[in-house]
N, C-alpha and C positions, 0 to 999 in steps of 0.2 A: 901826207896823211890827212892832214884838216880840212883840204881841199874838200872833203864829204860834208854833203848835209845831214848837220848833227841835231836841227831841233826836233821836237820828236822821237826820238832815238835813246837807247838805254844803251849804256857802253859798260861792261862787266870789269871790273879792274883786279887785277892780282897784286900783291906785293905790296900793297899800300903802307903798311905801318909806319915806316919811318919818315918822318918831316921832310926831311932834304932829300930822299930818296929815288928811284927812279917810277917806280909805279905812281907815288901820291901827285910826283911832275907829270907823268900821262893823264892821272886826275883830273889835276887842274885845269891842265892845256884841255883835255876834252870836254868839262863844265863851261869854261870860256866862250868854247866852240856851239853851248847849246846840248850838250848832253847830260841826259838826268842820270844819274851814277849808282852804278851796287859797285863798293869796294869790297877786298876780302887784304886779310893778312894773316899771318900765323900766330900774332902777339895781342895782346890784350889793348893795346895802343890805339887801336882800329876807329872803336868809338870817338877818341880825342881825335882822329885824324876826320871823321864823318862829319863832329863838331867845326873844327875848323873850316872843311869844306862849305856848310850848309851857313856858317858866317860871310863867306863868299860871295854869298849868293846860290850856289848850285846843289841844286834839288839832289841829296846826296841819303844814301844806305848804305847798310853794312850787313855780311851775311855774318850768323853765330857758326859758321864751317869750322 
């Protein structure tokens, strides 16, 4: 999956809320890779997780959906 050139690139993420989760790990791995991030989640957490992300380093959003 990484194997794609990701600079440049906006990767849409679902499911993000949770920490140890599976979405916020596709987060990471695809910020890593060079990708600028819109997360989404169903929980109010989202923000703390966008926080986290953009401590990272990676240029990271959150939609209010």
């Amino acid at each position: 999956m990484l194997n794609i050139e990701w600079q440049n690139q906006v990767a849409l993420v679902s499911g993000a809320g949770r920490d140890q989760g599976i979405g916020m790990a596709i987060a990471r791995r695809l910020g890593a890779a060079g990708a600028r991030l819109i997360v989404t989640a169903s929980s109010a957490r989202i923000a703390e997780r966008v926080a986290e992300l953009r401590k990272a380093g990676y240029p990271s959003h959150h939609s209010d959906a």
